[in-house]
Residue frames relative to the residue before (quaternion, step in Angstrom):
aa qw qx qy qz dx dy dz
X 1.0000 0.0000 0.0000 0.0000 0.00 0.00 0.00
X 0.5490 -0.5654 0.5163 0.3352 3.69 -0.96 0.34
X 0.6585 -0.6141 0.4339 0.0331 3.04 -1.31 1.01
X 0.0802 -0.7025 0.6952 0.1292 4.11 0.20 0.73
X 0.4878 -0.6185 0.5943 -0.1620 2.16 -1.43 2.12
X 0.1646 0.7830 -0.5511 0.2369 3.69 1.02 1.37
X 0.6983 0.3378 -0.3661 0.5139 3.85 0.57 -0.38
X 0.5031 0.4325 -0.6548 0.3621 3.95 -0.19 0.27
X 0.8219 0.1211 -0.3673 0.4183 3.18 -0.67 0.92
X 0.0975 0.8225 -0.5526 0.0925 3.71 -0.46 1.41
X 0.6448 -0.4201 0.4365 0.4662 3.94 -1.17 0.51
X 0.5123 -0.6627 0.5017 0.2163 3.35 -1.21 1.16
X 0.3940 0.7097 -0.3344 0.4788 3.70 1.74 -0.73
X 0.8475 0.3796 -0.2788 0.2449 3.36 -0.20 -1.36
X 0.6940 -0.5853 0.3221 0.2682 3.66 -1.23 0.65
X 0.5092 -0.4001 0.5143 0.5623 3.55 -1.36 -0.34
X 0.6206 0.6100 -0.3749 0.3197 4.01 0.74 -1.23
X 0.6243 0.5288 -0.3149 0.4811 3.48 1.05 -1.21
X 0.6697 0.5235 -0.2310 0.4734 3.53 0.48 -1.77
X 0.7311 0.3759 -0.3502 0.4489 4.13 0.56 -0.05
X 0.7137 0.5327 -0.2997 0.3421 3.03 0.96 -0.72
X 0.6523 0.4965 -0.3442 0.4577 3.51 2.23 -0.70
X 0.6569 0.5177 -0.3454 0.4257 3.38 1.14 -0.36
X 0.4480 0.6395 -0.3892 0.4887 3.28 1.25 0.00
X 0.7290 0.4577 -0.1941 0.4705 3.18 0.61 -1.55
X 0.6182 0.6049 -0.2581 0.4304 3.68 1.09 -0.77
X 0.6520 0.4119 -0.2616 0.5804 3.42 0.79 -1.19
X 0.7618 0.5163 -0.3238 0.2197 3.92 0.39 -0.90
X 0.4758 0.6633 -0.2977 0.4950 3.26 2.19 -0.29
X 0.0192 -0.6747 0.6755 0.2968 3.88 -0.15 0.81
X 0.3858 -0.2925 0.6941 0.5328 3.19 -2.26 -0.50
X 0.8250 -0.1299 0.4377 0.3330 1.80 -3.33 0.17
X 0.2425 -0.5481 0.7333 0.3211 3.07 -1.90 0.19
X 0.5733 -0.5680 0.4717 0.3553 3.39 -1.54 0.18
X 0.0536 -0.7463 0.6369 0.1859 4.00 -0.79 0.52
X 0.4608 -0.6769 0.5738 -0.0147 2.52 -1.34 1.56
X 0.0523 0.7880 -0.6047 -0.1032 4.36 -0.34 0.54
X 0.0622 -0.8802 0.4372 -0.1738 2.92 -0.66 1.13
X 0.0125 0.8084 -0.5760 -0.1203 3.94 -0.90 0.38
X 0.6119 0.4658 -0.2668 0.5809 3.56 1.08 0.20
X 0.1427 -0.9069 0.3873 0.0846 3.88 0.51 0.74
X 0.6604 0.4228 -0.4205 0.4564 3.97 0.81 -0.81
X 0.5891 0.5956 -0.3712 0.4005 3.78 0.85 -0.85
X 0.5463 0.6591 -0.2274 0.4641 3.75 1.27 -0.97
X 0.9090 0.1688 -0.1504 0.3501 3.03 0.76 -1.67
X 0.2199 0.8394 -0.2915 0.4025 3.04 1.73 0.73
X 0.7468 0.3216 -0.0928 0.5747 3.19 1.23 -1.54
X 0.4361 0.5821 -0.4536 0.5150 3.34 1.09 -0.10
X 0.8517 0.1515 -0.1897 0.4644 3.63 0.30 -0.74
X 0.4009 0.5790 -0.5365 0.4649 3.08 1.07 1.46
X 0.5791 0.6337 -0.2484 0.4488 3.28 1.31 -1.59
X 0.6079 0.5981 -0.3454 0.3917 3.62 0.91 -1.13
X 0.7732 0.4027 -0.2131 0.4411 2.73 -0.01 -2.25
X 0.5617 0.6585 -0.4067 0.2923 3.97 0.39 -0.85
X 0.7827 0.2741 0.2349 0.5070 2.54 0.14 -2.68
X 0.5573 -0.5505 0.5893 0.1979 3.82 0.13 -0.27
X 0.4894 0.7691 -0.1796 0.3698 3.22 1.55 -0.19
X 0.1536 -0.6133 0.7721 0.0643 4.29 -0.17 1.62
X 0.0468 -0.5952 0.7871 0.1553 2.56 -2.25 0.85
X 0.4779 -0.4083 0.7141 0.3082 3.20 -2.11 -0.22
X 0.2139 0.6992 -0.6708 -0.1241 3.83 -1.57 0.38
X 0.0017 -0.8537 0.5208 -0.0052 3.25 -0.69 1.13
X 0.5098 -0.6851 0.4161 0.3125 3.28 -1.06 0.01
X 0.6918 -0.4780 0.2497 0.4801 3.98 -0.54 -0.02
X 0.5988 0.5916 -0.2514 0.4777 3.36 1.28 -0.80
X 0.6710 0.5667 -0.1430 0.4563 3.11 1.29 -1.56
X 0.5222 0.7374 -0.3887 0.1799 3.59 1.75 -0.94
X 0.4366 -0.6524 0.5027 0.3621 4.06 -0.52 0.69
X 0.6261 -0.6041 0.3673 0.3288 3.11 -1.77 0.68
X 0.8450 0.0622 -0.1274 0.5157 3.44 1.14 -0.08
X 0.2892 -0.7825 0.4966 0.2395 3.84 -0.51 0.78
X 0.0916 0.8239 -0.5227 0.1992 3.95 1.25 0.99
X 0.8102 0.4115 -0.1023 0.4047 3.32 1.00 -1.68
X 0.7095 0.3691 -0.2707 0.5358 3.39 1.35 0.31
X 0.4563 -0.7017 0.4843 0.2547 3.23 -0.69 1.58
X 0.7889 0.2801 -0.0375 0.5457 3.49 0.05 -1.45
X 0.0503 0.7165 -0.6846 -0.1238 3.82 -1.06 0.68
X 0.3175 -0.7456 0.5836 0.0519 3.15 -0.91 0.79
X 0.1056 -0.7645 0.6308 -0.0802 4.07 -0.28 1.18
X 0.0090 -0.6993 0.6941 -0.1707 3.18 -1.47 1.17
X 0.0992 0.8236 -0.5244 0.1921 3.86 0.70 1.03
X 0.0843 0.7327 -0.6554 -0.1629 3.60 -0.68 0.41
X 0.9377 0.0497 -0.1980 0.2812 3.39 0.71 -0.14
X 0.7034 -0.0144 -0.1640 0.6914 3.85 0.09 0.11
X 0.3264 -0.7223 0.5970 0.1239 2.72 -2.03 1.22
X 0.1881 -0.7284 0.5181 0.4069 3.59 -0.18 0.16
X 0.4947 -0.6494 0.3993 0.4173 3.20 -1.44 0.50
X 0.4826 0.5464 -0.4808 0.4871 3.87 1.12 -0.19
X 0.6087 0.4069 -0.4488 0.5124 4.05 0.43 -0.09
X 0.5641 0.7397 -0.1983 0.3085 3.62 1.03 -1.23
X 0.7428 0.3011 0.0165 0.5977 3.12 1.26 -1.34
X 0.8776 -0.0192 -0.3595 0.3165 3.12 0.62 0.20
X 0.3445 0.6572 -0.5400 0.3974 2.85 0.87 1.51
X 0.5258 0.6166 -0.1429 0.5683 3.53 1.91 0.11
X 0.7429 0.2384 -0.2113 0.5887 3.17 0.96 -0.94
X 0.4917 0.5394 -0.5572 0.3960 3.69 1.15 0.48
X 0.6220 0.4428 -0.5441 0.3478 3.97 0.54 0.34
X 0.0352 0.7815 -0.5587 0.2756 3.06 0.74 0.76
X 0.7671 -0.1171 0.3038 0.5528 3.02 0.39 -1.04
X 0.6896 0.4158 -0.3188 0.4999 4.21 1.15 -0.88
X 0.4989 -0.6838 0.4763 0.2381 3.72 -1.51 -0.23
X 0.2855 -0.7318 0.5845 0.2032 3.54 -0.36 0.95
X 0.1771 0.6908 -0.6596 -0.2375 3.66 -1.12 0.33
X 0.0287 -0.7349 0.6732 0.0768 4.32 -0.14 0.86
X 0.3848 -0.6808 0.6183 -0.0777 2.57 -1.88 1.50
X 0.8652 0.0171 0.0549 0.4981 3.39 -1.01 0.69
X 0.8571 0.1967 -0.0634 0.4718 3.84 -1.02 -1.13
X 0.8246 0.4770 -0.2711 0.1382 3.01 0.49 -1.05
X 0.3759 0.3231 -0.4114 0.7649 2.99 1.86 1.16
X 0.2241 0.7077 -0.5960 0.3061 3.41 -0.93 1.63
X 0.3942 -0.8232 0.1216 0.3900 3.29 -1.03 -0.23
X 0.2452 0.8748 -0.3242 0.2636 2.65 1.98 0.71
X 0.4325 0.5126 -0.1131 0.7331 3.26 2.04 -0.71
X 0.3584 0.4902 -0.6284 0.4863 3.47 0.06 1.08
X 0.6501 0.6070 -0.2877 0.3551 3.81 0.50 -0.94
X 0.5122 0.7327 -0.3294 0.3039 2.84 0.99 -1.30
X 0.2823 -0.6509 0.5880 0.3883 3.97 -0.88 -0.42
X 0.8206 0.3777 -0.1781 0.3902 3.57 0.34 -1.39
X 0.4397 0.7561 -0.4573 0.1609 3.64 1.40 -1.17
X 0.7493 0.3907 -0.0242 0.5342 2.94 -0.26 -2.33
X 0.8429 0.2214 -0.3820 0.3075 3.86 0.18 0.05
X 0.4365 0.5519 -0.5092 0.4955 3.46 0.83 -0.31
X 0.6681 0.6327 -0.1755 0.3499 4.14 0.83 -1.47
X 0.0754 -0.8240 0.4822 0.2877 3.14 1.50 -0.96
X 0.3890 0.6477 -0.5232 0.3942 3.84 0.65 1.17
X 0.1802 0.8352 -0.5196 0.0014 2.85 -1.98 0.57
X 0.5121 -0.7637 0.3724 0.1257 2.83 -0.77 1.77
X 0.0130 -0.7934 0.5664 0.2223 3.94 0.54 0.72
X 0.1988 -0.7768 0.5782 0.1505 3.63 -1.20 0.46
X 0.1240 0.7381 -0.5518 0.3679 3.39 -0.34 1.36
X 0.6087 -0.3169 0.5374 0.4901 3.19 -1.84 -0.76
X 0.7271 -0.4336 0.4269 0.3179 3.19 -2.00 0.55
X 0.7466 0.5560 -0.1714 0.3226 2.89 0.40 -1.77
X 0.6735 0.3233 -0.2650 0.6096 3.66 1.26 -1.07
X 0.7589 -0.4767 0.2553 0.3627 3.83 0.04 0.60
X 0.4424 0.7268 -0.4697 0.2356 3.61 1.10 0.42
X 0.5335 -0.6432 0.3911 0.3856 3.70 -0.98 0.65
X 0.3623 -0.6428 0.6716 0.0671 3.30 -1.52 1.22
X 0.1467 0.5108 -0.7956 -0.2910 3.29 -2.09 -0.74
X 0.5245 -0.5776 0.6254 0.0136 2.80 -1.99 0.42
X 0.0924 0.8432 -0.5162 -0.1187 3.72 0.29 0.45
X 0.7952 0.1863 -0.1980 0.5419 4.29 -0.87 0.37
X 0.2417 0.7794 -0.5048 0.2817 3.74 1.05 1.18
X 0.4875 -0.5940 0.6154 0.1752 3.17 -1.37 1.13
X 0.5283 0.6390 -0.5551 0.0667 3.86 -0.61 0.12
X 0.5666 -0.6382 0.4526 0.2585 2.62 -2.19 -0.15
X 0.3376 -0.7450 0.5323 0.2186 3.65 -0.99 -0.01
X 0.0208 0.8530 -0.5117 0.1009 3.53 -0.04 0.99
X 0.5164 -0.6972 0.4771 0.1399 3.15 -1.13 1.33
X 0.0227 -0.7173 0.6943 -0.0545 3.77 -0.01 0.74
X 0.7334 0.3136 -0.3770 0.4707 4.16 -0.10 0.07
X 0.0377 0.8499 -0.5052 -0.1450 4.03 0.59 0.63
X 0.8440 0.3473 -0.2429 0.3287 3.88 0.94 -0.15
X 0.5537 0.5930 -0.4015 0.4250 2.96 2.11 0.88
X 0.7969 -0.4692 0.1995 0.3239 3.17 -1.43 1.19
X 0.6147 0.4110 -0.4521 0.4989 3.99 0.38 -1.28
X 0.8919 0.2675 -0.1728 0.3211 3.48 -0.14 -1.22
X 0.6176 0.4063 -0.4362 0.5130 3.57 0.94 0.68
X 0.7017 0.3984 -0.4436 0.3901 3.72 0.21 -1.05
X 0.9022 0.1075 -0.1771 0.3784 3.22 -2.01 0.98
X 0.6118 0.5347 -0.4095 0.4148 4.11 1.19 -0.90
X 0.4852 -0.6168 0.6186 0.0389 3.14 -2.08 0.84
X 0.1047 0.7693 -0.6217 -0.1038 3.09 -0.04 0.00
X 0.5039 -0.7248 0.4618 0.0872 3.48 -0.78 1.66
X 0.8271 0.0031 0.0029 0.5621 3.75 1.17 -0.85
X 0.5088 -0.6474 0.4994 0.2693 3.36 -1.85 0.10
X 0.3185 -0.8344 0.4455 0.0621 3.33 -0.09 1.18
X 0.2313 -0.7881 0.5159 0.2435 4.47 -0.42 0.70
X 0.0870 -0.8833 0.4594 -0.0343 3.91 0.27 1.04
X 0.7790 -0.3987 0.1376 0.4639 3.56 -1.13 0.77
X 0.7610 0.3704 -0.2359 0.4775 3.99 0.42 -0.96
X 0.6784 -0.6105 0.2924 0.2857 3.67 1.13 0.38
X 0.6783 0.4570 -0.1760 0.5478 3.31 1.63 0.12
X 0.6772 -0.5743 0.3501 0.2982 3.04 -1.13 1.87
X 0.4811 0.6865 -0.5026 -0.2114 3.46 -1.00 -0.01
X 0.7794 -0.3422 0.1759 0.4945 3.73 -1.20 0.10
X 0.1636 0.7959 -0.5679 0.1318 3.31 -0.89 0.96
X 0.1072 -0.7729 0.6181 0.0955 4.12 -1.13 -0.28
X 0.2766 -0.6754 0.6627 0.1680 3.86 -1.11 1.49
X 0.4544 -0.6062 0.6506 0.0521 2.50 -1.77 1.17
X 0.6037 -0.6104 0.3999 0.3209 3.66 -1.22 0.78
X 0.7381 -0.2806 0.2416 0.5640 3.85 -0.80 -0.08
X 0.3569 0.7229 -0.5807 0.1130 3.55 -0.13 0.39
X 0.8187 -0.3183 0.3666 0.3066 3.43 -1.93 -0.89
X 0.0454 -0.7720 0.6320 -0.0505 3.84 0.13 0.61
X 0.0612 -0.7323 0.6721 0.0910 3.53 -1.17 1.04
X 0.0392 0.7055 -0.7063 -0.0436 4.14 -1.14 -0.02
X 0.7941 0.0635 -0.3702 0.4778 3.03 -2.39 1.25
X 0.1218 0.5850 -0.7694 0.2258 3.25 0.15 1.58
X 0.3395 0.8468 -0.3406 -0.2273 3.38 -1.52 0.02
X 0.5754 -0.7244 0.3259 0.1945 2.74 -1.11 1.57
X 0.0042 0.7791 -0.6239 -0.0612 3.77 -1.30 0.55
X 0.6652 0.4677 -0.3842 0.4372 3.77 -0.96 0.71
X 0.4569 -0.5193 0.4659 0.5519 3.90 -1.03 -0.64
X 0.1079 -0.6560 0.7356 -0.1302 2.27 -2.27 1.29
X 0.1444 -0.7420 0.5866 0.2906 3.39 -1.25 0.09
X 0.2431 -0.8306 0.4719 0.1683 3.33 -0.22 1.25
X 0.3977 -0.8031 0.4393 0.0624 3.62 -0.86 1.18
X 0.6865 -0.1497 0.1315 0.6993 3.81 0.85 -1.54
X 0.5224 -0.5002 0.6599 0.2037 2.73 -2.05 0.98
X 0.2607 -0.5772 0.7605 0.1433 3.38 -1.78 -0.07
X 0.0528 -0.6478 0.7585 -0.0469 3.63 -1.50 1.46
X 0.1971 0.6655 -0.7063 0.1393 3.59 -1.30 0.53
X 0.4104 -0.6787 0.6088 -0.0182 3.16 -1.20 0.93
X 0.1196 0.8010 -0.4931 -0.3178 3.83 0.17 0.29
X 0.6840 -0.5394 0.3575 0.3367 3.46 -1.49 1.18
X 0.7371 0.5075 -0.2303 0.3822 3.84 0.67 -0.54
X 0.6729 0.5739 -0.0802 0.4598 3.19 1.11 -1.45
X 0.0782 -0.7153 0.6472 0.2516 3.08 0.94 -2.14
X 0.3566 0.6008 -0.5546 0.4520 3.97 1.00 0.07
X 0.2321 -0.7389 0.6315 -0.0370 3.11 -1.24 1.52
X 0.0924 -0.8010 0.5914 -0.0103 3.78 -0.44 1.47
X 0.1990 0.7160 -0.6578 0.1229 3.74 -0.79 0.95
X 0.0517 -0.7462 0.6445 -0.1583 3.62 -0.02 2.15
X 0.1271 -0.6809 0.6833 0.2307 3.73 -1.02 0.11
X 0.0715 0.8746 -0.2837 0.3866 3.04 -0.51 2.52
X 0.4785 0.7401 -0.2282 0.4138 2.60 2.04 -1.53
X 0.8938 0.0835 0.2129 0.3858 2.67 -0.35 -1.47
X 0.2546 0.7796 -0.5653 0.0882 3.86 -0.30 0.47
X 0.3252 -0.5894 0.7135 0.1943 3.76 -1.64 0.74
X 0.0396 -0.6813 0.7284 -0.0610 3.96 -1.39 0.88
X 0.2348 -0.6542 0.6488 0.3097 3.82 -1.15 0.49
X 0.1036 0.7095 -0.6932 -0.0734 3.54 -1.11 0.28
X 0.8063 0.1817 -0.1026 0.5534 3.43 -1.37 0.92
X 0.7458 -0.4380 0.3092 0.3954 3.78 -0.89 -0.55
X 0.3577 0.6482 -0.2545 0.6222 3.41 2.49 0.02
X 0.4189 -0.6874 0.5871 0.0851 1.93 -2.29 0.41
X 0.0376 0.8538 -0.5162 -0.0553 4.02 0.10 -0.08
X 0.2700 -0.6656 0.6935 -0.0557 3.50 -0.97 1.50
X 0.0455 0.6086 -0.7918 -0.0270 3.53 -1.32 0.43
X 0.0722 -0.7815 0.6176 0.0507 3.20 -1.49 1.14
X 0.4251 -0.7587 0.3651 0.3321 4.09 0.03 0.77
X 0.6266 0.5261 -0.4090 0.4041 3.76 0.98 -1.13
X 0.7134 0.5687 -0.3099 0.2674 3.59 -1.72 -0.13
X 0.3070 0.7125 -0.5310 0.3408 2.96 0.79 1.79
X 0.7879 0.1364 -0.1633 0.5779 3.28 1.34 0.02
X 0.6077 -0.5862 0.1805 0.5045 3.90 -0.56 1.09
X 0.4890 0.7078 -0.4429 0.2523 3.49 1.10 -0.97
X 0.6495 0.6855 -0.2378 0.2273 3.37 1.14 -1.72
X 0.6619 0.3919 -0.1684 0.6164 3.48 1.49 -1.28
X 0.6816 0.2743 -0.4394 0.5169 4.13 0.75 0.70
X 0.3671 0.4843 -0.6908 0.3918 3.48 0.49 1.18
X 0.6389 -0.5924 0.4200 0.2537 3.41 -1.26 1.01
X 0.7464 0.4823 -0.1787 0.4224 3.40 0.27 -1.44
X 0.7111 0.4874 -0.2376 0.4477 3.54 1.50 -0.66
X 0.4055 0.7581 -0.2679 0.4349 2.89 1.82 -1.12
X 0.8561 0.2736 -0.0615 0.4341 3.09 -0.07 -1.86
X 0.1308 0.7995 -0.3942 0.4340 3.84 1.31 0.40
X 0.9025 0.2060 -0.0193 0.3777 2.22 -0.95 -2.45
X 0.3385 0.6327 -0.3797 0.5839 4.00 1.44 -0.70
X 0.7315 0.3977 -0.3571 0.4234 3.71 -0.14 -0.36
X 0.6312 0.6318 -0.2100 0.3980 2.95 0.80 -1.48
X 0.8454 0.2955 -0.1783 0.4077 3.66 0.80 -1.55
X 0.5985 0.4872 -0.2854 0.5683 3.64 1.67 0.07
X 0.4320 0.6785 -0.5580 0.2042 3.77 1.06 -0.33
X 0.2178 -0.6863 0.5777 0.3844 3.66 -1.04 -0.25
């Protein structure tokens, strides 16, 4: 995490003795590290040595079992579930916006988590179950797509990120975006309440030739006194060593 920047500005009075002893004291305070929950571990520890190299940034990855008695000491939790939630992970990964930031990645909006009670509502999401064609949720497994920046002057998805290409999106304009390798591609999420919606999602399916451009990817929501990000990419480790995503989701866990 960045560093408050409480000593730049000190009494003209005060010594060289004083002035080492706060920067001493400053530098010896680590930050929070970031915990990471998780059932799928190399993909985890991937981003972990993204988060580093990025952000300066120790994590924690545990498992549910492994989950600490309280998530007080971690600003930012970070959730990566592909399959059952318990509801003791449920809750208090919920009651940590209180006041902390969720940032969940990929699965952990599925529909295995339909069960849940609080998930999908507290989240304002839904998984409609139906046919494709009438608006029911899909995945997509070994999908070409794209990732497209639909928030151009907010921090996660501007500060430090590249965006590698120009991407053709629902209103007919080009905008910044980057394709992910074969991976996982969900559509007919949907999303209800305020949000700040971040990236769209394009994908083309290779058989069909059906052409899906939802604005989904990626979205920021306040809940409680928190904060809760959902990014879509990161079904396979590759997904969290694409630069431009990399340095994203980094945004995401250092924004203020």
């Amino acid at each position: 995490m960045i560093a408050k920047r409480g000593l730049g500005v000190l009494a003209i009075g005060c010594t060289a003795g004083v002035l080492a002893l706060l920067a001493t004291s400053a530098h010896a305070k680590p930050s929070a590290p970031v915990l990471i929950v998780a059932d799928e571990i190399p993909a985890m520890e991937t981003l972990a040595k993204q988060l580093k190299a990025r952000g300066h940034l120790t994590s924690e990855i545990v498992t549910q079992d492994k989950l600490p008695a309280s998530l007080a000491g971690y600003p930012t939790v970070v959730v990566y579930i592909h399959k059952d939630l318990a509801e003791t992970t449920e809750t208090a990964l919920l009651d940590h916006t209180a006041g902390g930031r969720l940032v969940l990645l990929h699965h952990s909006i599925s529909s295995v988590k339909r069960k849940n009670q609080r998930w999908f509502t507290e989240l304002g999401i839904e998984l409609p179950t139906g046919d494709l064609a009438a608006g029911g949720y899909k995945y997509f497994d070994d999908a070409l797509w794209d990732v497209v920046n639909l928030a151009p002057r907010h921090p996660v998805t501007t500060r430090s990120v590249k965006y590698p290409t120009t991407v053709m999106y629902t209103d007919g304009a080009k905008r910044p975006g980057f394709r992910l390798e074969p991976t996982e591609v969900y559509v007919n999420h949907v999303l209800s309440g305020p949000r700040t919606i971040l990236l769209g999602l394009r994908y083309e399916h290779k058989d069909s030739g059906k052409l899906y451009m939802q604005d989904i990817a990626g979205w920021q929501k306040p809940l409680g006194k928190g904060r809760v990000f959902y990014f879509m990419p990161g079904h396979k480790p590759a997904d969290f060593d694409n630069p431009t995503y990399a340095q994203i989701l980094t945004n995401a866990v250092t924004s203020r």
